[in-house]
Backbone bond lengths (Angstrom), bond angles and torsions (degrees), N, CA, C in turn:
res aa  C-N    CA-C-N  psi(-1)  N-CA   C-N-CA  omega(-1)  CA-C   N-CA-C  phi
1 X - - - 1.462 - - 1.517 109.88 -
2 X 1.323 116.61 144.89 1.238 109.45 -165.65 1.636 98.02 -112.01
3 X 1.891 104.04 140.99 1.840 103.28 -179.73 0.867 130.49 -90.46
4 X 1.557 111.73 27.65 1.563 111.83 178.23 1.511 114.31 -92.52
5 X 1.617 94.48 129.29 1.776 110.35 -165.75 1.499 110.23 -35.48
6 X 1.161 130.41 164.54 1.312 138.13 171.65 1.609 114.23 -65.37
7 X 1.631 102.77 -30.77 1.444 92.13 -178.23 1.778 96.56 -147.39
8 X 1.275 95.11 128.90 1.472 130.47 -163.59 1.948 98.97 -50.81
9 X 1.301 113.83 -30.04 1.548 94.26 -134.81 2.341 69.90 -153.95
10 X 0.989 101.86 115.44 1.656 101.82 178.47 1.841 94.57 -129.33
11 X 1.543 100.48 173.75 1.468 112.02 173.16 1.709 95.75 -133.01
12 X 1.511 105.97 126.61 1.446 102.45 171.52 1.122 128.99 -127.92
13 X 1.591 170.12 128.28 1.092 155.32 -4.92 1.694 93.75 156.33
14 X 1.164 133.02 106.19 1.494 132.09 165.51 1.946 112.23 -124.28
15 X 0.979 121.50 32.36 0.993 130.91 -157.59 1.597 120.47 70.64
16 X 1.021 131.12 -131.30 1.850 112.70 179.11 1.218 115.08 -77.70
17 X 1.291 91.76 26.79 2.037 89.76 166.89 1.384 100.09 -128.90
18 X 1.683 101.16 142.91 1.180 115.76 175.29 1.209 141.93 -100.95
19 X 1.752 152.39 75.97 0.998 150.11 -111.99 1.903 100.57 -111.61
20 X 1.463 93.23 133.60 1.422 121.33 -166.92 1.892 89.15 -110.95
21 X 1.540 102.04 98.61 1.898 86.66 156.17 1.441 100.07 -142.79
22 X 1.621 86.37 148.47 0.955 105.24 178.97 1.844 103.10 -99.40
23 X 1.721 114.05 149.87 1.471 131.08 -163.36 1.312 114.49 -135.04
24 X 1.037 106.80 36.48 2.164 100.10 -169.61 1.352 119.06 -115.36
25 X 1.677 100.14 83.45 1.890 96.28 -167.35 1.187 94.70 -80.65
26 X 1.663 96.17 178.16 1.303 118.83 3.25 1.369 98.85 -91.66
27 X 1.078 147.57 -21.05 1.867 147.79 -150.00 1.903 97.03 -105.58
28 X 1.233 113.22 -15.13 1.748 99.53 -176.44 1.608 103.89 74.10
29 X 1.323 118.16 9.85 1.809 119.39 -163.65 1.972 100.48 -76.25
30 X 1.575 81.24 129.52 1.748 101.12 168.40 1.086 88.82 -53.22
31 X 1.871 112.84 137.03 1.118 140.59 142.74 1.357 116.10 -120.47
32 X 1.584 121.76 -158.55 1.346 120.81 166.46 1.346 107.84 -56.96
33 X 1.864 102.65 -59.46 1.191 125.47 -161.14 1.978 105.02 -55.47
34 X 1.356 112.92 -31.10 1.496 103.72 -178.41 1.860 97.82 -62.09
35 X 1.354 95.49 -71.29 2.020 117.61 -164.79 1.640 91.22 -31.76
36 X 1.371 126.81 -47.34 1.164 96.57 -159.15 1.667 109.68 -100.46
37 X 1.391 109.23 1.82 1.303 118.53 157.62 1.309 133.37 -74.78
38 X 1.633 94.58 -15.17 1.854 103.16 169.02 1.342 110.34 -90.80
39 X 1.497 120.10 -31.34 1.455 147.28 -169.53 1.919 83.18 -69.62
40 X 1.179 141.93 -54.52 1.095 117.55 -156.72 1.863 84.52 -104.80
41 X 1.001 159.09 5.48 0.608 159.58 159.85 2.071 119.74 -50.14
42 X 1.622 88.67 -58.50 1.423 102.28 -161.98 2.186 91.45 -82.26
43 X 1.279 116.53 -32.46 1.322 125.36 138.52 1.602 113.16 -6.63
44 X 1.080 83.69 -78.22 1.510 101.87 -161.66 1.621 109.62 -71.23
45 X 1.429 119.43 -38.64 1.706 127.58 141.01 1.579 112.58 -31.71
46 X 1.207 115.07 -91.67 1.422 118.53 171.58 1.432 117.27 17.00
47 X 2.001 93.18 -68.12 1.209 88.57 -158.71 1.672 115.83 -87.89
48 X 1.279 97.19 -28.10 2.209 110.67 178.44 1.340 94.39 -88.12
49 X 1.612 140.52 2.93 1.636 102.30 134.46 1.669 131.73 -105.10
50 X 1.244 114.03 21.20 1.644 129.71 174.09 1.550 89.52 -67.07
51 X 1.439 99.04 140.77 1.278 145.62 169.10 1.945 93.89 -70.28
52 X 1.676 92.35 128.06 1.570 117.67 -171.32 1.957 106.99 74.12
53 X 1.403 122.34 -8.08 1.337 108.45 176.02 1.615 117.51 -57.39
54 X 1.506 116.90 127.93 1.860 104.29 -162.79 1.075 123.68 -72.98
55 X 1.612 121.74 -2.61 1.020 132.29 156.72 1.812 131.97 -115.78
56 X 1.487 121.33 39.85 0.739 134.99 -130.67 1.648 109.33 -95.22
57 X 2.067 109.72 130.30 1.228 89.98 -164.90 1.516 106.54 -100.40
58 X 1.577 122.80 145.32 1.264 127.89 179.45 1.483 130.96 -110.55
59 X 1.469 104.31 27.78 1.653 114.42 129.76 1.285 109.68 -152.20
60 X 1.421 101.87 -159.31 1.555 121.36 179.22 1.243 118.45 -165.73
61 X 1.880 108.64 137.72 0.951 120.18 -170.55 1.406 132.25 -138.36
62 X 1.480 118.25 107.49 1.634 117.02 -158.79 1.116 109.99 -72.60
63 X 1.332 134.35 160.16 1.446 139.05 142.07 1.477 119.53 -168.64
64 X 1.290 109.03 -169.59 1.505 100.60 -164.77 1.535 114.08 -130.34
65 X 1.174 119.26 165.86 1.393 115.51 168.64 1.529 109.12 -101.27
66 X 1.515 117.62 148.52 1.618 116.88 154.72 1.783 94.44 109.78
67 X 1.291 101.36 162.77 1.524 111.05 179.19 1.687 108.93 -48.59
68 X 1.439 158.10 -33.60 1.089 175.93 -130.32 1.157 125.54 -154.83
69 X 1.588 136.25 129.16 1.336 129.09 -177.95 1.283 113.20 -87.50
70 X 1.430 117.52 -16.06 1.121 131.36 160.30 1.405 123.85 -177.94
71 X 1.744 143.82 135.27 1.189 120.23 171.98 1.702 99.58 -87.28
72 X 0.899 145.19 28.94 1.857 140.39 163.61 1.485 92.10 123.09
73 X 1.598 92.32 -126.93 1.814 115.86 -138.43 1.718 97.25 -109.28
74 X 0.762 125.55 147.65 1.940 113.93 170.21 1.603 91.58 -88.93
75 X 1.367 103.00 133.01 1.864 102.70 -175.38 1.278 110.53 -95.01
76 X 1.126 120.73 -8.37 2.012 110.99 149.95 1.320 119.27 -52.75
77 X 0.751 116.13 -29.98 1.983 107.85 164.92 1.266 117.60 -91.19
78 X 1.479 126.08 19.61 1.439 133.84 141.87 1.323 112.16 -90.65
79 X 1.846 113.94 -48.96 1.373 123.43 176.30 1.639 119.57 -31.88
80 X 1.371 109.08 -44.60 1.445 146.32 -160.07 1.854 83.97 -69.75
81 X 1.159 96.13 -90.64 1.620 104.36 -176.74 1.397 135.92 -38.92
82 X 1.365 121.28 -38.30 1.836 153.06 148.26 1.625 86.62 -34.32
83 X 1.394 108.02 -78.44 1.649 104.47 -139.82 1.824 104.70 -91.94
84 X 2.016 111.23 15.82 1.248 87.97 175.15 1.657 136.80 -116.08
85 X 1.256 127.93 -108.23 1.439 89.39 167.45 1.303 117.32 -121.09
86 X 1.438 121.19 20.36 1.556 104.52 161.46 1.606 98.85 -149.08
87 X 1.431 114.48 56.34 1.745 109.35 -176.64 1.379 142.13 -55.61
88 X 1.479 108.87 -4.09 1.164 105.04 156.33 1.350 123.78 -95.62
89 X 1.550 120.71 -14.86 1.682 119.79 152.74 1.371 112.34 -59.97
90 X 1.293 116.08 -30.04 1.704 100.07 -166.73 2.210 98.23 -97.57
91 X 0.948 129.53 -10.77 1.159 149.90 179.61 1.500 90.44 -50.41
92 X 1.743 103.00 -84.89 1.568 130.25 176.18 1.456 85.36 -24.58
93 X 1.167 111.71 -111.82 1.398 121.45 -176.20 1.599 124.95 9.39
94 X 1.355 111.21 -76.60 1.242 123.10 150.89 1.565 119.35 -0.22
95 X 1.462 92.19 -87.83 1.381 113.54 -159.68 1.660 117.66 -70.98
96 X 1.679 100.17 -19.25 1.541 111.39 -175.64 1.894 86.70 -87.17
97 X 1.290 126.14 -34.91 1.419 95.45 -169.09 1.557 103.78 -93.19
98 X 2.137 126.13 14.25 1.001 96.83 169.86 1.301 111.08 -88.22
99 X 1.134 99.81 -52.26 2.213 100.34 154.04 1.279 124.81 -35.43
100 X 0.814 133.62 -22.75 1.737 108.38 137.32 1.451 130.44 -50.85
101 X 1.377 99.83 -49.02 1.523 111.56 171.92 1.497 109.69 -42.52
102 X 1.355 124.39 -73.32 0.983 124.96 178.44 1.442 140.37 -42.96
103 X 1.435 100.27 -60.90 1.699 113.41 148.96 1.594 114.96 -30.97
104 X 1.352 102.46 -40.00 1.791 108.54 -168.06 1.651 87.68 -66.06
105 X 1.054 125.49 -71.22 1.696 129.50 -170.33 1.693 90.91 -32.99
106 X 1.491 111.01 -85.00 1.686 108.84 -162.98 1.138 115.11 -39.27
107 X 1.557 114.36 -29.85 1.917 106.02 -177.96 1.386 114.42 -77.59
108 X 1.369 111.19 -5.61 1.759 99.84 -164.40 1.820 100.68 -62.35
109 X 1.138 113.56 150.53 1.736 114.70 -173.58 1.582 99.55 -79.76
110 X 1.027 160.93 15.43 1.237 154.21 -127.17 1.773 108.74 -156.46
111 X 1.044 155.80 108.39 1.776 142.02 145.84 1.400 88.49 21.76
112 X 1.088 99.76 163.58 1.364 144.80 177.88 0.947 159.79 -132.92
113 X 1.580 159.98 18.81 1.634 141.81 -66.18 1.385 84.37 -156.53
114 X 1.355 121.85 143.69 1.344 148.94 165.56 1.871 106.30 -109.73
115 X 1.415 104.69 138.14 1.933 99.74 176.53 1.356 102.13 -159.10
116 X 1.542 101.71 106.22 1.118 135.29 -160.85 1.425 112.68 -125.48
117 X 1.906 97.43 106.19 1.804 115.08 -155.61 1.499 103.78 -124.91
118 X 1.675 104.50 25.01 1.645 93.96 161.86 1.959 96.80 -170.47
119 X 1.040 104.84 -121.05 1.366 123.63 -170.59 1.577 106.56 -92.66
120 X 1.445 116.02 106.54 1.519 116.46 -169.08 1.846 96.57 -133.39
121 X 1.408 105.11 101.21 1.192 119.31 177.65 1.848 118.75 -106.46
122 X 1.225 111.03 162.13 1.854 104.15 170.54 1.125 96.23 60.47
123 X 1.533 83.44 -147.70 1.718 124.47 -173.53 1.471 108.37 -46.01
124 X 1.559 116.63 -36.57 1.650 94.62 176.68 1.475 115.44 -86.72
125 X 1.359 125.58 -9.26 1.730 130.89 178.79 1.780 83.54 -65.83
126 X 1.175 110.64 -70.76 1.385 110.75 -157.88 1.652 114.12 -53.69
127 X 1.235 112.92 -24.50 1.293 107.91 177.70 1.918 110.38 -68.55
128 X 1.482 95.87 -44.28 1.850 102.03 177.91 1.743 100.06 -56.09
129 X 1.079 132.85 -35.29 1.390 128.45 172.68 1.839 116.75 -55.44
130 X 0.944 95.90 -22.41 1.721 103.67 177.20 1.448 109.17 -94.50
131 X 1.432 116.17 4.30 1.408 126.89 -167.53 1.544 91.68 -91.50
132 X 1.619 120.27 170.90 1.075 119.19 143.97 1.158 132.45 -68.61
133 X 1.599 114.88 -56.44 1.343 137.93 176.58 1.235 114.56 -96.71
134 X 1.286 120.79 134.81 1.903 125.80 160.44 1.256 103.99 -113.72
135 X 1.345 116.06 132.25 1.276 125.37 175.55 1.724 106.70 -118.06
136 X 1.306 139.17 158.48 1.227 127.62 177.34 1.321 112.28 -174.77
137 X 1.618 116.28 139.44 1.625 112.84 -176.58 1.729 105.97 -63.43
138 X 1.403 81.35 -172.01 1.903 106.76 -174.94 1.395 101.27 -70.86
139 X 1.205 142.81 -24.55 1.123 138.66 -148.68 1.955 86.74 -139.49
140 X 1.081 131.88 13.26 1.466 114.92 172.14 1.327 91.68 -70.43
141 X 2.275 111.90 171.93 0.875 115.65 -176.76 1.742 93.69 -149.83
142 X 1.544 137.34 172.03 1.098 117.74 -162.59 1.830 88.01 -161.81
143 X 1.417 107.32 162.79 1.480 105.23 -173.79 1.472 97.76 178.69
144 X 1.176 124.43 131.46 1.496 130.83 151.06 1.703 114.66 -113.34
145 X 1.523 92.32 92.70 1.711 103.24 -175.38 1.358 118.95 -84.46
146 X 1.179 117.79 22.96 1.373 113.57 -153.09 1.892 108.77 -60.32
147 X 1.755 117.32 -19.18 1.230 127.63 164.68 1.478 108.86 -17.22
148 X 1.318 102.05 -58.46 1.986 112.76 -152.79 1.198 90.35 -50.80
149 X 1.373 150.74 -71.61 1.522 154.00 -170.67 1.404 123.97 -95.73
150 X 1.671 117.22 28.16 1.372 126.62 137.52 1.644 114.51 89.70
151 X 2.077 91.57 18.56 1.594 98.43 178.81 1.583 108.53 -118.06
152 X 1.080 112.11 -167.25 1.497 126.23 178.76 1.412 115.13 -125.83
153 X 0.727 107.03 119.82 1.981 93.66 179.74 1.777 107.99 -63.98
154 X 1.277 77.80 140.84 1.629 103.83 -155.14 1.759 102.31 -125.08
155 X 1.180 135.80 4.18 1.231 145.47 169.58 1.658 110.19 -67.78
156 X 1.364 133.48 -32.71 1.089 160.22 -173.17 1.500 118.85 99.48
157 X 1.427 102.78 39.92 1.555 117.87 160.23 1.687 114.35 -55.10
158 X 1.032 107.93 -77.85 1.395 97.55 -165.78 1.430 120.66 -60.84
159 X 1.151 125.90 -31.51 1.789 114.32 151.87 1.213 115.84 -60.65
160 X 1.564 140.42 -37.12 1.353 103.46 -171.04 1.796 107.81 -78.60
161 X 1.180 115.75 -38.52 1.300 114.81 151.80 1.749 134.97 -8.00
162 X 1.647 95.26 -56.17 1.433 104.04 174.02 1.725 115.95 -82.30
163 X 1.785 97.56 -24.59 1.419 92.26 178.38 2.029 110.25 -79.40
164 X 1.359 102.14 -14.27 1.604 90.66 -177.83 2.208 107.94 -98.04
165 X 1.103 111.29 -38.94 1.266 115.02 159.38 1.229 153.43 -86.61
166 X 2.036 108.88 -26.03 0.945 117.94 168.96 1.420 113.21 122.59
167 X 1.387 127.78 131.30 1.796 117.02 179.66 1.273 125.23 -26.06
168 X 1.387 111.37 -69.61 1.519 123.89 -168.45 1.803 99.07 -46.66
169 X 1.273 111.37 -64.46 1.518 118.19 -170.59 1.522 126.23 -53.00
170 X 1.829 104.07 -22.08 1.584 114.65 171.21 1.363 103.02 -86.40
171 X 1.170 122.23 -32.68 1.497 127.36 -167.73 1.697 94.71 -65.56
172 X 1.541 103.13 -67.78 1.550 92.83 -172.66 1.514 109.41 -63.69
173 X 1.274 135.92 6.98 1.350 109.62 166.77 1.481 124.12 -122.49
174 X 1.492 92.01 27.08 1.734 111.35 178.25 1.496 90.60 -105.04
175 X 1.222 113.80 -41.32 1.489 111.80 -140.16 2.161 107.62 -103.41
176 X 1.138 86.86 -25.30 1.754 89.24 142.20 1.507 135.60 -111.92
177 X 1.398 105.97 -2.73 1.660 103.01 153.31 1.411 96.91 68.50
178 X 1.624 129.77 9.30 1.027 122.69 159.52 1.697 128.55 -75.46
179 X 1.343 117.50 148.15 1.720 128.77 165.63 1.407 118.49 -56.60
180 X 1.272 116.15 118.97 1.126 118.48 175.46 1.381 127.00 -124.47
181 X 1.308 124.65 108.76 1.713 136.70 -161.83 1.643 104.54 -49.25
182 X 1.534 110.71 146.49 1.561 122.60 -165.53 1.665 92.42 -67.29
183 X 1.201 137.98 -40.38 1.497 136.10 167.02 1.601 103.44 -28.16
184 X 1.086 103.60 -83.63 1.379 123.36 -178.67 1.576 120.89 -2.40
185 X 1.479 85.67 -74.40 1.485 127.36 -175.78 1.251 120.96 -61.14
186 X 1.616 112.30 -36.46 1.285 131.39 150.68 1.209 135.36 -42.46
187 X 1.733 113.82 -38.84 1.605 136.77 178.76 1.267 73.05 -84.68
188 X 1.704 161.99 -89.01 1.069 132.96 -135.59 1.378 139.13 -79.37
189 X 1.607 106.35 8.92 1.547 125.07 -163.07 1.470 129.33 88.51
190 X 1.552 105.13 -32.72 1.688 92.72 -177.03 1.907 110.61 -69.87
191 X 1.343 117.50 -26.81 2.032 89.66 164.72 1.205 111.42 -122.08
192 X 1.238 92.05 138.02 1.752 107.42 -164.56 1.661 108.20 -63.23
193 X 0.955 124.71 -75.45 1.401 127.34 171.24 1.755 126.30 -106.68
194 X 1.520 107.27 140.32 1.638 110.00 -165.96 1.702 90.93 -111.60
195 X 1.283 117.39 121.36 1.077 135.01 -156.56 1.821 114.60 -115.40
196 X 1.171 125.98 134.50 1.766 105.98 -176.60 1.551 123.30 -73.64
197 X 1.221 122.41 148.66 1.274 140.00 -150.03 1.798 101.37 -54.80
198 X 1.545 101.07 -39.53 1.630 107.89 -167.72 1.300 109.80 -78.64
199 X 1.202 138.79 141.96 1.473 121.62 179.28 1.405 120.00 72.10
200 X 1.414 106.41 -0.30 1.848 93.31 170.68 1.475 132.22 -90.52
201 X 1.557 97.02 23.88 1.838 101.70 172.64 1.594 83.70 -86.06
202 X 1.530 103.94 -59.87 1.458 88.82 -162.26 1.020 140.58 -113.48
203 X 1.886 101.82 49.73 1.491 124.36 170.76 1.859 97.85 -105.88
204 X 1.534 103.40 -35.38 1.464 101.79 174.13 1.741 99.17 -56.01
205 X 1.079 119.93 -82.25 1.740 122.95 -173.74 1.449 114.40 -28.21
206 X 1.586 111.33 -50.77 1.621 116.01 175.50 1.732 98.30 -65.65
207 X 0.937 145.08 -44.93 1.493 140.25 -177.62 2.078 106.20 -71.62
208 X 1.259 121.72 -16.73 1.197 101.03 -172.22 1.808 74.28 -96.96
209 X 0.851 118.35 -83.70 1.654 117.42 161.38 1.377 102.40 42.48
210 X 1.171 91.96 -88.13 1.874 108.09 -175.34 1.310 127.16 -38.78
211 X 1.905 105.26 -40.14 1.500 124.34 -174.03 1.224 99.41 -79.64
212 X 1.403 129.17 -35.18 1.788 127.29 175.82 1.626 113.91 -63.08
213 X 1.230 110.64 -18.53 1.452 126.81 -168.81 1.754 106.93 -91.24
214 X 1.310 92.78 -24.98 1.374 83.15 -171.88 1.782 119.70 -96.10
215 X 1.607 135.72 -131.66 1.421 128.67 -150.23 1.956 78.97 -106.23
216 X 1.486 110.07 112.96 1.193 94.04 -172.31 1.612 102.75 -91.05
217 X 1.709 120.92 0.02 1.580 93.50 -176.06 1.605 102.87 -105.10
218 X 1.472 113.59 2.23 1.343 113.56 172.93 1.967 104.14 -75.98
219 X 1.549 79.16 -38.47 2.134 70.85 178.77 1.697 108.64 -67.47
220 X 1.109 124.99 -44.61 1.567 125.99 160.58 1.724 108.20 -25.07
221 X 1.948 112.76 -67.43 1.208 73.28 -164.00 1.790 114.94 -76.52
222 X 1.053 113.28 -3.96 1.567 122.58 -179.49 1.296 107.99 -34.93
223 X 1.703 109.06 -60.20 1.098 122.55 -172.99 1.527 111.23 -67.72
224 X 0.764 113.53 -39.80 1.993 110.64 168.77 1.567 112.75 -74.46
225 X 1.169 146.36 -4.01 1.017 156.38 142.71 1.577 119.30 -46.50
226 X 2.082 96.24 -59.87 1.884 75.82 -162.04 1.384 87.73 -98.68
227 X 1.745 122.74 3.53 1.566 109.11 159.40 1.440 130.74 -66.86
228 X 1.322 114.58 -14.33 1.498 125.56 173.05 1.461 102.16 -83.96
229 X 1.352 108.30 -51.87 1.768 91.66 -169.28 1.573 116.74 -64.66
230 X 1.198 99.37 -39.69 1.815 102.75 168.25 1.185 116.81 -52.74
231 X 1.581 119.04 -42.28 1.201 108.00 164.38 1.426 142.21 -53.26
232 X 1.474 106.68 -70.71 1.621 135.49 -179.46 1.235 109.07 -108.59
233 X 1.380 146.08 -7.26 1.634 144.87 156.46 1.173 103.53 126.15
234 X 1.194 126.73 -172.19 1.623 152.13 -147.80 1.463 90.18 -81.60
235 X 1.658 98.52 -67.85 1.739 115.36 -167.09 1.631 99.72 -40.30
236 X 1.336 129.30 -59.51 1.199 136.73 -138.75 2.053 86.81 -76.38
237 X 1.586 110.15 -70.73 1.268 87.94 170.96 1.905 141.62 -37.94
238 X 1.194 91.97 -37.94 1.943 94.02 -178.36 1.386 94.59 -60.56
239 X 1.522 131.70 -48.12 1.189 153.39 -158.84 1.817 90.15 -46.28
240 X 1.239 129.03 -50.89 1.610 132.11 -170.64 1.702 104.78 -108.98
241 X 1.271 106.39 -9.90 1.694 101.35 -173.40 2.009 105.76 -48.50
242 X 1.689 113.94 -46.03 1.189 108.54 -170.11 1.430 115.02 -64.94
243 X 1.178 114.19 -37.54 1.826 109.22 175.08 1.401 111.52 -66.82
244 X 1.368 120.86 -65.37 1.112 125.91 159.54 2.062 117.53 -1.87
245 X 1.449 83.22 -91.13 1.640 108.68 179.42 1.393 117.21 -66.98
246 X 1.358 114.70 -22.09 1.473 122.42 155.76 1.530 119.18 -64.58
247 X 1.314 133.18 -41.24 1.334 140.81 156.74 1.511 112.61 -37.98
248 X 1.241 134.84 -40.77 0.999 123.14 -173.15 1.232 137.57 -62.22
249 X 1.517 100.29 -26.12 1.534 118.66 -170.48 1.714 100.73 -84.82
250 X 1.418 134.53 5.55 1.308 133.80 135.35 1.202 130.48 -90.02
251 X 1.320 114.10 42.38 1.620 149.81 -162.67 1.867 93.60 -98.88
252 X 0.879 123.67 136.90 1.345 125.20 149.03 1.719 118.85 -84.33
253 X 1.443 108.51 -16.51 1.720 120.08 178.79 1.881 86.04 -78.28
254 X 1.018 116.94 -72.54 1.454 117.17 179.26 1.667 138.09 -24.36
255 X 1.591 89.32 -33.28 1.400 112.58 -165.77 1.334 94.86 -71.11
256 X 1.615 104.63 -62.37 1.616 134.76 -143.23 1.850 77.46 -70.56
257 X 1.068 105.41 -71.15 2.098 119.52 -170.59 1.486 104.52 -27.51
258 X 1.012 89.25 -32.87 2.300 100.45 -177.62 1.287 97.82 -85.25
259 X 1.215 124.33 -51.52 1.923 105.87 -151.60 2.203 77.65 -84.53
260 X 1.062 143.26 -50.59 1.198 136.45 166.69 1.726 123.78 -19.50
261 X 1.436 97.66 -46.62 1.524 96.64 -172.33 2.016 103.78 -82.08
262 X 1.143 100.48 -27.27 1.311 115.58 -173.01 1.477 106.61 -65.53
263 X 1.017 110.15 -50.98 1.498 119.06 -177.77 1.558 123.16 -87.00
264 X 1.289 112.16 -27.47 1.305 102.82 -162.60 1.706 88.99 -133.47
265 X 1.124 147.17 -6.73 1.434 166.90 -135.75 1.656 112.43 46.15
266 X 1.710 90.40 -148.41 1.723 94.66 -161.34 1.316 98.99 -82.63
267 X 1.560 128.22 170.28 1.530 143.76 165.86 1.976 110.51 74.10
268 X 1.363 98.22 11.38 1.629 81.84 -179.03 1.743 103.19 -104.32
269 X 1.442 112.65 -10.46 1.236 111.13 -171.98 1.618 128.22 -48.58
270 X 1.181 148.48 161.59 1.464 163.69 -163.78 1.304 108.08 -127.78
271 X 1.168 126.07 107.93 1.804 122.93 157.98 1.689 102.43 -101.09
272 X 1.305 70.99 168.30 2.032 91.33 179.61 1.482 111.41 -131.14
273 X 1.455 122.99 5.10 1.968 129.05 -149.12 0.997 135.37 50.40
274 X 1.475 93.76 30.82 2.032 94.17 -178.87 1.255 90.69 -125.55
């Protein structure tokens, strides 16, 4: 009998944090069964991080089970597509509903955290790129090879890449398909912090932890902030910062955070996401 869980890709419950793992030994390899387990997954996010949900969680945090966060893609579901009868219709297809996927991660209103404690290649690098945060041990390692079988990563790896490091630096690491150590990657911006090997399930969890704990609709608008300027520029963000940031102060986190700092000083305050 074989022990691989019934379902590849679960969401689990840590108090207002919401845990994304992925379970598919031994390699963690995209299959159908992962995509559409992340696909209902981030689904299933959607809805427990919306604003007024009564139990509502205010972050999220990926990671994986098993020596590897992932070795990539299983290439029979390229095989499949190559040899059938209209592969560049079903290609399209593909790639527009994995980009959704992805997009789905960046839109969630809530933190974000990626924790990445071994070998995180493909489809799962690119998914931590839709993350806010990457976190990763001393010894993680990272790669978008898609070269070996004559593709490009198409998840929206190589732009977010260029938007966190810069052209030249996505280019060279699309375009030699070489591994590049979480140090590395670190000097170039795409992971935020390189963390030690022991204790990094549950220094990652205690670190997303914190972000669930904290003002979750001020981190909302954060996140629409430096998503506009990345997008459409500086101007365009300031352009909504006052409504935006004006909303807040009918915050009940806002209210409470003020009469808190006033009274008792800064850092003792309590939010709830309203």
């Amino acid at each position: 009998m074989s022990d691989a869980p019934a379902t590849p890709v679960r969401v689990e419950r840590d108090g207002d944090l919401a845990v994304v793992v992925l379970d598919h030994p031994p390699l963690n390899l995209f299959d159908e069964s992962v995509f559409a387990g992340f696909e209902s997954a981030v689904a299933e996010l959607a809805a427990i991080t919306a604003p007024g949900h009564p139990d509502r969680a205010r972050a999220v945090l990926f990671e994986a089970r098993g020596k590897v966060v992932s070795g990539g893609v299983d290439v029979h579901g390229f095989q499949e597509i190559a040899e059938g009868p209209d592969p560049v219709g079903q290609g399209t297809t593909l790639w527009s509903r994995l980009m959704r996927l992805a997009q789905g991660i960046e839109d969630l209103p809530v933190p974000t955290v990626f924790a990445a404690h071994g070998l995180t290649l493909t489809a799962a690098f690119e998914l931590s790129l839709a993350c806010d945060l990457l976190l990763a041990t001393e010894n993680a390692s990272f790669g978008l090879v898609e070269i070996v079988v004559g593709l490009t990563p198409s998840m929206g790896g190589p732009q977010r890449l260029a938007e966190r490091a810069g052209p030249a630096r996505a280019k060279e690491l699309v375009l030699t398909g070489e591994r590049f150590g979480a140090e590395v990657l670190r000097e170039w911006g795409v992971v935020n912090r390189v963390l030690p090997r022991d204790g990094f399930a549950e220094a990652a969890r205690a670190f997303a932890g914190t972000l669930a704990a904290g003002p979750t609709r001020a981190h909302a608008a954060t996140k629409q902030l430096v998503g506009t300027a990345v997008r459409d520029g500086v101007r365009a963000a300031d352009a909504i910062t006052p409504q935006l940031s004006g909303a807040l102060f009918g915050t009940e986190d806002l209210r409470g955070a003020v009469a808190s700092f006033l009274t008792e000083g800064p850092g003792r305050a309590t939010y709830r996401g309203r």
